[in-house]
C-alpha positions as CSV (number, residue, x, y, z in Angstrom):
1,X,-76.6,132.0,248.7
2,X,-73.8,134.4,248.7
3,X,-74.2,137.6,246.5
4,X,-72.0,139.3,243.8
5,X,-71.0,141.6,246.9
6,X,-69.5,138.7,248.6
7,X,-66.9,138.5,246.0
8,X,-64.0,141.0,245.4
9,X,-64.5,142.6,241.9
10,X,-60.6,141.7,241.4
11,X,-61.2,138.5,241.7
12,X,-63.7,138.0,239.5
13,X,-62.3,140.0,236.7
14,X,-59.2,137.7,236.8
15,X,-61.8,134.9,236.6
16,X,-63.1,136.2,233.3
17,X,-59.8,136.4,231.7
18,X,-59.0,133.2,232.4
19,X,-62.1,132.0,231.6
20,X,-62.1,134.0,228.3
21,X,-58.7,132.6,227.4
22,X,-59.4,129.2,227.7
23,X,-62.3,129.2,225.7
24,X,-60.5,131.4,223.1
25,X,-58.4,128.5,222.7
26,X,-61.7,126.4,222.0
27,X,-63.0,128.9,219.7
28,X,-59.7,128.4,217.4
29,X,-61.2,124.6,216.8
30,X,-64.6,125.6,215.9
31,X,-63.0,128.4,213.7
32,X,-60.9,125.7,211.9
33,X,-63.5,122.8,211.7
34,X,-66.9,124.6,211.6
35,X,-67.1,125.9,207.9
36,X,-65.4,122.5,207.0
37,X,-67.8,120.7,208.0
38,X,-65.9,118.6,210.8
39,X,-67.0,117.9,214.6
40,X,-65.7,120.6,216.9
41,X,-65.5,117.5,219.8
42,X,-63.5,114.7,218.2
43,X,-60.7,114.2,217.6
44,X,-58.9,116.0,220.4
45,X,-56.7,118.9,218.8
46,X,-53.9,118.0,217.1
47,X,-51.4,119.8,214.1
48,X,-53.0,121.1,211.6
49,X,-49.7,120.0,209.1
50,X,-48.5,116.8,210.2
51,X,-52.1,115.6,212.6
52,X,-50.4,114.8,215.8
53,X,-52.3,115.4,218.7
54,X,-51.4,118.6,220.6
55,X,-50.1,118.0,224.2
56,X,-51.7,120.1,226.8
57,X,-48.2,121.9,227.8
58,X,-48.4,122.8,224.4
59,X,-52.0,124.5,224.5
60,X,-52.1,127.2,226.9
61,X,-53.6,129.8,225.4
62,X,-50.9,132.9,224.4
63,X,-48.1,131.5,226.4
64,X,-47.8,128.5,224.5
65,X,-47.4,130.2,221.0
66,X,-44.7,132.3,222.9
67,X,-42.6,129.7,224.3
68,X,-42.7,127.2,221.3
69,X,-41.6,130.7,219.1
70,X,-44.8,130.3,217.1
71,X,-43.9,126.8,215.5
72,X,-45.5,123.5,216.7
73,X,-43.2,121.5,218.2
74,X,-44.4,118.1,216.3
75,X,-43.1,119.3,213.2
76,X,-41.8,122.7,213.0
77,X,-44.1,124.2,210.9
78,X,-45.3,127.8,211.7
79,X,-48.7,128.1,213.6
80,X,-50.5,130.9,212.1
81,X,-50.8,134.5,214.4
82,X,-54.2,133.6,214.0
83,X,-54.2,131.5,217.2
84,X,-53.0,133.4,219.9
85,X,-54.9,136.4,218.7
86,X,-58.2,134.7,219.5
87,X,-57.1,133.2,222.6
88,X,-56.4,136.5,223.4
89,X,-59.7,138.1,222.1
90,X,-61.4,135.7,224.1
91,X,-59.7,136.7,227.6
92,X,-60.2,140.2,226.4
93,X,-64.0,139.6,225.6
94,X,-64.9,137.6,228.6
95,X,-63.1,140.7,231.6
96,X,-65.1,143.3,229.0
97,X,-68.5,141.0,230.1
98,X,-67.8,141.0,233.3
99,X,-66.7,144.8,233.4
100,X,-69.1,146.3,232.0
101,X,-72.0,143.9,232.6
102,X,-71.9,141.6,235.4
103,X,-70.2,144.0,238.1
104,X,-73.2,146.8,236.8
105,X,-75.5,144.5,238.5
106,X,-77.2,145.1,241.9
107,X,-74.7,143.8,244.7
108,X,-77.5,142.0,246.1
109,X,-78.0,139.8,243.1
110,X,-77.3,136.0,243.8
111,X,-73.4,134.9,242.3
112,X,-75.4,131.8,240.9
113,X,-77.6,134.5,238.6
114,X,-74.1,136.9,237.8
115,X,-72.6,133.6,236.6
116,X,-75.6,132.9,234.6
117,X,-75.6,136.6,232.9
118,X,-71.8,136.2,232.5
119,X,-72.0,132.5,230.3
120,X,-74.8,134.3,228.8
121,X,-73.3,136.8,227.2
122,X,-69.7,135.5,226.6
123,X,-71.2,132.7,225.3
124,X,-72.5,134.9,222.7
125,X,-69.4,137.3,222.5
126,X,-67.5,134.6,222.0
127,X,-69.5,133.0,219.1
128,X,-69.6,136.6,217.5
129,X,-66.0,136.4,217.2
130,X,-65.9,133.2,215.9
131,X,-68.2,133.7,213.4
132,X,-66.0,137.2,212.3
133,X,-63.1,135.3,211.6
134,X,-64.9,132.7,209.8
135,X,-66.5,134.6,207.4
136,X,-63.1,136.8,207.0
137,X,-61.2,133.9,205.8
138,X,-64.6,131.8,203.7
139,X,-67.0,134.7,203.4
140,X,-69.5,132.6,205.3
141,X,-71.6,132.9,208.7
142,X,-72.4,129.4,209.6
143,X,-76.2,128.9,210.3
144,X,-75.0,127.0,213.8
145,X,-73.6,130.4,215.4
146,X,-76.6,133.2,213.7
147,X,-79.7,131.1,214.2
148,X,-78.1,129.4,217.4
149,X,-77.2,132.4,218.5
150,X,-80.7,134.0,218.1
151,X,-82.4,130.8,220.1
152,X,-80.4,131.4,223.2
153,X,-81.0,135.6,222.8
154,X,-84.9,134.3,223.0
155,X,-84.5,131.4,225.6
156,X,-82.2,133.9,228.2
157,X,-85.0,136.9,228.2
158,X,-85.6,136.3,231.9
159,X,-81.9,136.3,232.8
160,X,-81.5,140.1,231.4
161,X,-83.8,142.7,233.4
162,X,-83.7,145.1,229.8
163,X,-85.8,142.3,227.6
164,X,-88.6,140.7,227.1
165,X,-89.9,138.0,224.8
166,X,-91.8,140.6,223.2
167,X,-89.4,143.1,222.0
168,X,-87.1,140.0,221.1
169,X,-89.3,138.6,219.0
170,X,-89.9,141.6,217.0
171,X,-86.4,142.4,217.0
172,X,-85.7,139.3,215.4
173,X,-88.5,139.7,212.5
174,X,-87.4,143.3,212.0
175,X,-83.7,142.4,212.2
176,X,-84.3,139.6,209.2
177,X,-86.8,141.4,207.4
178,X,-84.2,144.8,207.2
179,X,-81.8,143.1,205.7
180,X,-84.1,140.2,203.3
181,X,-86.7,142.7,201.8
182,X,-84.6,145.1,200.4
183,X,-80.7,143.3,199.8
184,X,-81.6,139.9,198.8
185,X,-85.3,139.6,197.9
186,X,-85.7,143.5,196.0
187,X,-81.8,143.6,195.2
188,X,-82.2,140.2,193.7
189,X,-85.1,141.1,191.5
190,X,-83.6,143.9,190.1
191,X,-79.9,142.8,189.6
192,X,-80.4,138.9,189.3
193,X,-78.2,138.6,192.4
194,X,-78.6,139.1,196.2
195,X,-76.7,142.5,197.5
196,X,-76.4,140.6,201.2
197,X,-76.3,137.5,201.8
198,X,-79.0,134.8,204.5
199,X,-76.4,134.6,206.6
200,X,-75.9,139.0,207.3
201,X,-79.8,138.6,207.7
202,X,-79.7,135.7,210.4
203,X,-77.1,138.0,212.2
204,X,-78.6,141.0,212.2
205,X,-81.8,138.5,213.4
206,X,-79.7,137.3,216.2
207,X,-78.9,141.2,217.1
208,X,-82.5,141.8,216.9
209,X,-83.1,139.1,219.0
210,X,-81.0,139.9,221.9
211,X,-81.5,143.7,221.8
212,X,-84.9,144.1,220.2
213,X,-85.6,146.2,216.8
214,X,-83.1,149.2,217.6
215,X,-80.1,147.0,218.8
216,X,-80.9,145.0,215.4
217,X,-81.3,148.8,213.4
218,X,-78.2,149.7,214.4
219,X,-76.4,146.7,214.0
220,X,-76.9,146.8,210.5
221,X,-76.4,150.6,210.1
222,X,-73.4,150.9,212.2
223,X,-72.1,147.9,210.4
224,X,-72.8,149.4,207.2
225,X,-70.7,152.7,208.2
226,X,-67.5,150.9,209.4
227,X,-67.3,148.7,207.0
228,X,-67.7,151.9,204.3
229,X,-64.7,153.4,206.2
230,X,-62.5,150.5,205.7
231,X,-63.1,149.9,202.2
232,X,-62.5,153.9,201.7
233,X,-59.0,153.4,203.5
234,X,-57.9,150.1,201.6
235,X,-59.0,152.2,198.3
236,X,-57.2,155.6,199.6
237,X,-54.3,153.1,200.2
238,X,-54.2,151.5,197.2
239,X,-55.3,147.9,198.2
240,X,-57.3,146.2,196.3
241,X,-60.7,143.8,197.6
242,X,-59.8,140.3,196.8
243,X,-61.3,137.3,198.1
244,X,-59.9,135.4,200.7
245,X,-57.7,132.4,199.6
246,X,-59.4,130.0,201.4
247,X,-63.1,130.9,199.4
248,X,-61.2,130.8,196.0
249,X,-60.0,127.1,196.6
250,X,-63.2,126.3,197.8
251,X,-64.4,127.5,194.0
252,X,-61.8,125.5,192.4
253,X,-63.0,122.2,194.3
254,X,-66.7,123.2,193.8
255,X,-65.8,123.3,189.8
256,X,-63.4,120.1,189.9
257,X,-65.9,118.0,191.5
258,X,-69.0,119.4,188.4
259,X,-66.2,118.8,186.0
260,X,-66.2,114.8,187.3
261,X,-69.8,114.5,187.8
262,X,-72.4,113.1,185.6
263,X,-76.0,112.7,184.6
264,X,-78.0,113.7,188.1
265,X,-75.2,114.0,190.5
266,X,-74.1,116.6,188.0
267,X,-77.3,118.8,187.5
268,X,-77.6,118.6,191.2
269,X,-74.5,120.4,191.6
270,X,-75.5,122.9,189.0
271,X,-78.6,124.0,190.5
272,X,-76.4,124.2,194.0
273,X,-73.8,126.4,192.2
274,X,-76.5,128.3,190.5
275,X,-77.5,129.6,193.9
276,X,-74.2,130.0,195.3
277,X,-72.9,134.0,194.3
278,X,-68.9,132.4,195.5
279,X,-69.3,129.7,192.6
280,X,-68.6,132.3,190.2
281,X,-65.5,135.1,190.3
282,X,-66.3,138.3,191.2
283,X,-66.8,140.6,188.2
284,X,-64.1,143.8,187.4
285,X,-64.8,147.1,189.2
286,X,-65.6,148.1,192.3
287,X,-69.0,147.8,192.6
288,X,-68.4,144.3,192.1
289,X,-66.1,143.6,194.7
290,X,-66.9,141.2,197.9
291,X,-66.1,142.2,201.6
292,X,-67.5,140.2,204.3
293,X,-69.8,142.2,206.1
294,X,-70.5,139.9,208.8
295,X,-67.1,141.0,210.8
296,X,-68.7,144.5,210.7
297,X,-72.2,144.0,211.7
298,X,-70.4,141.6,214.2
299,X,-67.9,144.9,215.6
300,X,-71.7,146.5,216.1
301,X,-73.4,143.9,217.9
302,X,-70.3,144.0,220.5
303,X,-70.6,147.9,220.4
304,X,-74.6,147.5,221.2
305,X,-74.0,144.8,223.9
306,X,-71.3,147.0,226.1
307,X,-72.5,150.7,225.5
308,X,-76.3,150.0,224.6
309,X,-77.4,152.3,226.9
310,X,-75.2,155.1,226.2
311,X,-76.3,154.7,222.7
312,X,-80.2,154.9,223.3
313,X,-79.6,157.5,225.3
314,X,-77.6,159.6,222.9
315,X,-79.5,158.8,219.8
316,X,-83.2,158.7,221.2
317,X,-83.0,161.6,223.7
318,X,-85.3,163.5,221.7
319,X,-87.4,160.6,220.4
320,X,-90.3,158.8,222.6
321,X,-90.2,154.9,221.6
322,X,-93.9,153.5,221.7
């Protein structure tokens, strides 16, 4: 079985980024059709204005967008930035995996077990980043990427030499309970509303999950400090926090399809909107104001996952873990 030595480290970087690419083009579908409810395999991808199926000349990742002048070429319309920046995420995502974490292993190890380590983790970078830019544009983290997400971090333990089922299991309790206790089952008693929502508990589980209690700490604490910064430098500019268009929509749906219902079909809908916080507008002030913290706790997992050890080693020098 050849080894990881066998293979030129150029190579295998140029591997990654195509790899990366061409599943960031994937990851636009599942951005698109995930929180809507829609299969991610069929249909094939097509327009998103006039539904005609995309030819493959016409979906290569980045070049594509660049050629056609960022305007499908069924109908004209303009195909949002959106696209080639997460094609492009994903080619930078997958050469960072196999930068800083597949070439780190021993040359001996078997390329069979590097691959294994590098659709591992990509697999999980690249759901990360698709569940960021869902929740940017519908304020939601689908339950398919956070709790999928924190089954494979379990099922890969013997594929990463720094885990064990142990530490990942009570790295996912802690990682949920962090975030459950004190923001949605405490906050909620005291305010009549949850201050974080399942789905920033489920990720913060899935970070627990893959890097035990303190990759799931500081997920949520890192998180919590970038995503501060930002909102000090949209307020310092003079931006306000408004939801994304996409989540108010989804409101005005949501209360168009109470307004038609009746009898049971109707109270049904009531007690779902009564658990929902998106079914109602956000109040005046800033204290009020909703910002998806899922791209931010999201930005820390990635941070934990490529300089993990640098941070241990910087923030627990002086500390002796049990």
């Amino acid at each position: 079985m050849p080894a990881l030595a066998d293979f030129p480290p150029i190579f295998l970087i140029v591997f990654a980024a195509a790899f990366g690419l061409l599943f960031g083009s994937f990851l636009n579908v599942v951005i698109h059709r995930l929180p809507r409810g829609e299969s991610i395999a069929f249909p094939g991808s097509h327009c998103p204005h006039c539904g005609q199926p995309i030819k493959p000349r016409d979906n290569v990742p980045v070049l594509s967008y660049l050629l056609l002048l960022g305007r499908s070429r069924c109908c004209k319309a303009p195909i949002s930035p959106r696209y080639p920046l997460v094609e492009a995420i994903g080619g930078l995502v997958a050469w960072a995996v196999m930068r800083a974490i597949v070439l780190e292993l021993p040359a001996q190890t078997s390329i069979a077990r590097a691959l294994a380590v590098f659709g591992t983790y990509l697999a999980l970078a690249l759901a990360l980043v698709a569940a960021a830019f869902i929740d940017l544009e519908h304020m939601l983290l689908p339950d398919e990427i956070t709790l999928g997400g924190a089954g494979l971090g379990i099922a890969t333990v013997p594929l990463r030499t720094d885990a064990s089922f142990r530490d990942c299991l009570i790295g996912a309790a802690v990682g949920f309970l962090i975030v459950w206790v004190p923001f949605v089952f405490l906050y909620g008693k005291l305010r009549g509303r949850a201050g974080m929502g399942l789905g920033d508990a489920k990720l913060v589980m899935l970070a627990g999950a893959w890097f035990g209690w303190f990759g799931a700490v500081f997920a949520l604490l890192a998180g919590a400090v970038q995503a501060t910064a930002v909102m000090l430098a949209l307020l310092a500019a003079g931006k306000k926090l408004e939801e994304p268009p996409a989540v108010v929509e989804e409101r005005r749906a949501l209360l168009a399809e109470l307004e038609a219902a009746h009898g049971a079909e109707r109270e049904e809908l009531e007690r779902v909107l009564a658990d929902d916080p998106l079914a109602k507008e956000p109040e005046p002030g800033l204290a009020a104001a909703r910002l998806a913290f899922g791209p931010f706790i999201i930005l820390a997992i990635l941070e934990f996952m490529f300089y993990g050890s640098v941070i241990r080693s910087e923030l627990l020098s002086d500390v002796t873990l049990p």
